[in-house]
N, C-alpha and C positions, 0 to 999 in steps of 0.2 A: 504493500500500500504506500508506505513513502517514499518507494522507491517510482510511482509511476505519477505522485506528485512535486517529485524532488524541482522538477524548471517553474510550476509556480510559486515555488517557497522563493526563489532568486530572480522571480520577474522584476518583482516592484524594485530592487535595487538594480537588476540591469537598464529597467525605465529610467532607473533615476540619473543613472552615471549618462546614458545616453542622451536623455536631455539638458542635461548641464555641460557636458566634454562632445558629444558630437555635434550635436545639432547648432553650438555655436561656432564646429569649426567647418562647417559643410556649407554654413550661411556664408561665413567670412571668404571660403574656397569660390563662392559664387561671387561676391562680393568682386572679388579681384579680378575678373572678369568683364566688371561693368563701368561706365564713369557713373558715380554715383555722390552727388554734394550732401545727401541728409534730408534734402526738400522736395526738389523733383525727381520724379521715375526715374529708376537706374534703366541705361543704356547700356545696350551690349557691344564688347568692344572686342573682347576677346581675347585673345594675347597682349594686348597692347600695355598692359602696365607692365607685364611682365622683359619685353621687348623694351620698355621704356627705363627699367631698371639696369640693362647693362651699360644704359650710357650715363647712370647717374651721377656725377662724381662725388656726389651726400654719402649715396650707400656706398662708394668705395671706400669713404673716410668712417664710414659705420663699422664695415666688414673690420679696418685695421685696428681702429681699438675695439671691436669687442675680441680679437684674437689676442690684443694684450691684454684685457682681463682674463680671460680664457690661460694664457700663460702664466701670469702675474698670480691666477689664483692655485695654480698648482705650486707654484715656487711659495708663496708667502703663506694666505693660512692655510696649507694644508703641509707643507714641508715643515713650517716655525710650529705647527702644532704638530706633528709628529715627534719636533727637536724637544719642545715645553713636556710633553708626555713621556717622552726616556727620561727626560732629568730630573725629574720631579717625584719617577714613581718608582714606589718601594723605598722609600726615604721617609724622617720621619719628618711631620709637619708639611709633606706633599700637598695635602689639599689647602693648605694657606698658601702656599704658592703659587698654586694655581687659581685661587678665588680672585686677583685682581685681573684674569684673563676672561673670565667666563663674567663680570659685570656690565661688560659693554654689550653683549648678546640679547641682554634683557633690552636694550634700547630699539626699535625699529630705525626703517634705514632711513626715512625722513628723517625723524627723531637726531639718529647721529651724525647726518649730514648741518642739520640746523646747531651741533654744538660745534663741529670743525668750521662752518663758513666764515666766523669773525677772526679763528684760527689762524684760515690760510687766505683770508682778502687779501689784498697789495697793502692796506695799511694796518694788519691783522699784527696778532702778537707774534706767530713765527718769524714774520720778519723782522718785528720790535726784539726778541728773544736773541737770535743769532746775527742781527746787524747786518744783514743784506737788503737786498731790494730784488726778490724775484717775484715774478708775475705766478706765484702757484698754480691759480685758477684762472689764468687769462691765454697761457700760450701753447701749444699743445708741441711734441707729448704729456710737458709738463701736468698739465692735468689730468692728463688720463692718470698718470703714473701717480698723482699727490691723490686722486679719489681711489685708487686702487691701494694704495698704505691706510686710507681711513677704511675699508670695506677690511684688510687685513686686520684693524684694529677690534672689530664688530666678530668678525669672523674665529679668530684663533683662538677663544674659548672653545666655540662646540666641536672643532677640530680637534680639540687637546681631549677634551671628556671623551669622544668616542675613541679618540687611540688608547687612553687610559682603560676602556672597558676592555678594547683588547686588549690590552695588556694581563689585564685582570683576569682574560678569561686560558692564557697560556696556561698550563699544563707545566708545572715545576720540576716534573722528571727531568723532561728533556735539559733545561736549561743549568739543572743540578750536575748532570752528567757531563753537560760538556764543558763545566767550571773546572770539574773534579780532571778532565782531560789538557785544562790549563788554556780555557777558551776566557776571555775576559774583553771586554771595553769593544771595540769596532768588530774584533772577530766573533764573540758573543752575536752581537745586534748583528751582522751580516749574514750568519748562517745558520742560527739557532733562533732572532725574534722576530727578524723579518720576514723569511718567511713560512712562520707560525699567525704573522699579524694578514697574512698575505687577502684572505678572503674582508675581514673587515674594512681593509684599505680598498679595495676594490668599490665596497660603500661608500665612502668616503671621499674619493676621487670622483665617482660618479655622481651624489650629489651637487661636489663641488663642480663639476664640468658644465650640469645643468643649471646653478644658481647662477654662474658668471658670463653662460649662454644669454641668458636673460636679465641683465643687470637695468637697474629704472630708477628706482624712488632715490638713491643716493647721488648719481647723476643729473636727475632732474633739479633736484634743490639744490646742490652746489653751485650748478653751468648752466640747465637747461639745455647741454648738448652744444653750448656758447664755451668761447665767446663766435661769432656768427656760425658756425656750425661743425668745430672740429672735434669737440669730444662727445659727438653724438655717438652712442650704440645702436645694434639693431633694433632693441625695445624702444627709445627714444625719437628714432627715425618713424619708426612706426606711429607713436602718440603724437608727431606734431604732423607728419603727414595725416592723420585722421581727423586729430578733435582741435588743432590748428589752423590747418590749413584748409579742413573738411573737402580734404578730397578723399573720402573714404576707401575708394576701386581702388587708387594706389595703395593706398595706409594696408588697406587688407592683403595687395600683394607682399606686400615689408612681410604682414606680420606670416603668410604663408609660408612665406622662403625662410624668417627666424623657426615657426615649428618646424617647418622639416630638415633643415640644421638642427636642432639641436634634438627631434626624434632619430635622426641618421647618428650624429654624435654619438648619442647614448646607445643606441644600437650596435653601433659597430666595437664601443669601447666593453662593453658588456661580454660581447662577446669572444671579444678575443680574451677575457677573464675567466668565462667559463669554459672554453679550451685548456 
């Protein structure tokens, strides 16, 4: 008997997921097809935003930083929180050492952007602090690279707690035996907790691949994708192409071509993990 009503028990939540994750992305698939302002009928265009997108030079300056966040977030929190997570654990008084990493995480990324912006202005206190005069937020890479230090700032708490869980969840034999074999310090972590940690990092990475695919709210409040439009991301390019400029058929093609980057990403990276 519940074996012949086991697909109605999981209707109303496969309804559910399908009306909230597909049906908005089958609109927006259609969307990007059409010239469409918001007011009058959408027009069918057809490839055209798409075709219009390789000659963009906005989205080529999109495509380049969000690849340095994309980089920048594997090198910083997910590398600095792997570094914070060895040195911290198994030591005593570890979790006070690590409680001033994991307080900035409670913040959202509005939130943290709006306490770095008087930070890093041109007449901000880092430059009052260090007695320079650089444009942090005005000239790019520079900004890319100064919001990508504040997102490491937000970020390397929950990077550090999850390496910590693995860490915790290691298995003592192993790491006992290969002491006792005269394994310590870099050769220890090389061959004995790396990879032990291998599957959780695998998590880890691919969260972080998919957060920095799609980076927004810290971007927006810092720059706005300004100064006139070099540290735009693909998510940024997307929202002012839309609810900006309301050309919605373009904004929709942006935001097409960000999911399926960052569905391809995560696909391709998945799997070459579960090999």
């Amino acid at each position: 008997m519940l074996g012949r009503f086991r697909y109605g028990y999981v209707a109303p939540a496969a309804l559910l997921v399908a009306g909230l994750l597909y049906a908005p992305f089958v609109w927006t698939a259609y969307l990007s097809l059409t010239r469409y302002d918001g007011l009058a009928p959408a027009e069918w265009v057809g490839p055209a935003n798409f075709v219009k997108l390789l000659d963009d030079p906005v989205l080529l300056t999109s495509v380049r930083n969000t690849l340095i966040w994309v980089i920048g977030t594997m090198v910083l929190p997910v590398g600095l929180g792997l570094l914070v997570a060895v040195l911290s654990y198994d030591i005593k008084g570890g979790g006070w050492y690590r409680l001033p990493f994991m307080l900035p995480y409670a913040l959202s990324g509005a939130g943290l952007a709006l306490v770095w912006s008087p930070i890093l202005s041109h007449d901000g206190v880092a430059n009052n602090l260090l007695g320079v005069d650089t444009a942090f937020l005005q000239e790019a890479p520079h900004n890319t690279i100064a919001m990508l230090l504040v997102w490491t700032w937000q970020q390397l708490g929950v990077n550090t707690l999850l390496f910590v869980v693995g860490l915790q969840s290691i298995p003592k034999e192993p790491i006992e035996a290969a002491r006792l074999d005269g394994a310590s310090g870099w050769q220890l972590f090389r061959h004995i907790i790396w990879p032990l940690m291998r599957p959780l990092t695998a998590v880890v990475v691919g969260l972080a691949l998919v957060a920095s695919l799609k980076t927004f709210d810290i971007v927006w409040v810092l720059t706005q994708g300004g100064p006139g439009r070099n540290s735009e991301t693909l998510a940024v390019t997307m929202y002012k192409e839309t609810f900006v400029a309301s050309d919605y058929g373009y904004g929709s093609a942006v935001a097409v071509v960000l999911t399926v980057v960052t569905g391809l990403a995560s696909y391709l990276y998945l799997r070459r993990q579960v090999r």
